[in-house]
Phi, psi and omega in degrees: 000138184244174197275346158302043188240005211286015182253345154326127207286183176304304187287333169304318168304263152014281189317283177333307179294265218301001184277264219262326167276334196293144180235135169315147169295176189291138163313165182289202211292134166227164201279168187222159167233142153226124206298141174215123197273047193257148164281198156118177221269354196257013195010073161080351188232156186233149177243130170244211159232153190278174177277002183313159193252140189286112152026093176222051184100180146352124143257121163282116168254195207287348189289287215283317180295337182285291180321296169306358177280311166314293178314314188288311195245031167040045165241175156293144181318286197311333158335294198267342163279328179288286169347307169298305205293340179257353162283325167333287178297319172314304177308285194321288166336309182292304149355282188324319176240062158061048151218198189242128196251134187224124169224149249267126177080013177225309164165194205227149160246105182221179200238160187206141230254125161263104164328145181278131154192189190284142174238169166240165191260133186292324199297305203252351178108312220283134169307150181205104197277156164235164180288153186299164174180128182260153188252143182256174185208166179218147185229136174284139195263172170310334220253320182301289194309328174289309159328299161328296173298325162114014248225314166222151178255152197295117179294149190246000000 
């Protein structure tokens, strides 16, 4: 898909996106190998599993919101790209220096303080302390989950 689409209606756009741009997610958990000097029935190697994220439909990415974006609002790709990186940058930036960015029917982005304490390494056993630190999180508001759920539907 080329960026010659920006004349396209909203839904045409859409059509377009969900066709072509939407792509499957990483596969789900699939197995890894790893060499292991253990005896046993596995001539050295053990399957363990990865942390990959499971399969959970269609990704939209920042490529593909940007054509709909283009499309809907007759802009240009780079437009519609400066358009993503500063809201984008804008949330992180906010997060970031402890506060919360909240919008409004869709859910809050905020950040959440982790306490310092000891963790242990699965591998090795060994205690490993980590430092107070923060993590960021997003909490979905009703009018979002519902949507989500299928329960009300997403204005168009």
């Amino acid at each position: 898909m080329t960026s010659s689409f920006h004349h396209l209606s909203r839904s045409a756009a859409l059509h377009i996106s969900r066709k072509h741009c939407l792509r499957p997610a990483v596969s789900s958990v699939a197995p890894f190998r790893s060499y292991s000097s253990g005896f046993g029935g596995n001539h050295g190697f053990s399957t363990v599993t990865s942390n990959a994220p499971k399969d959970n439909g269609p990704v939209l990415s920042k490529a593909d919101l940007a054509q709909i974006i283009s499309a809907e609002h007759d802009l240009k790709m780079a437009e519609s790209n400066r358009i993503i990186d500063t809201l984008l940058d804008t949330i992180v930036e906010a997060v970031s220096k402890e506060g919360t960015v909240s919008v409004a029917g869709f859910g809050k982005f905020f950040n959440k303080k982790l306490e310092a304490r000891d963790y242990r390494n699965p591998s090795t056993g060994e205690t490993v302390f980590k430092g107070d630190r923060k993590v960021p999180k997003f909490k979905a508001f009703t009018n979002f989950k519902d949507c989500v759920e299928g329960t009300k539907s997403v204005k168009k």
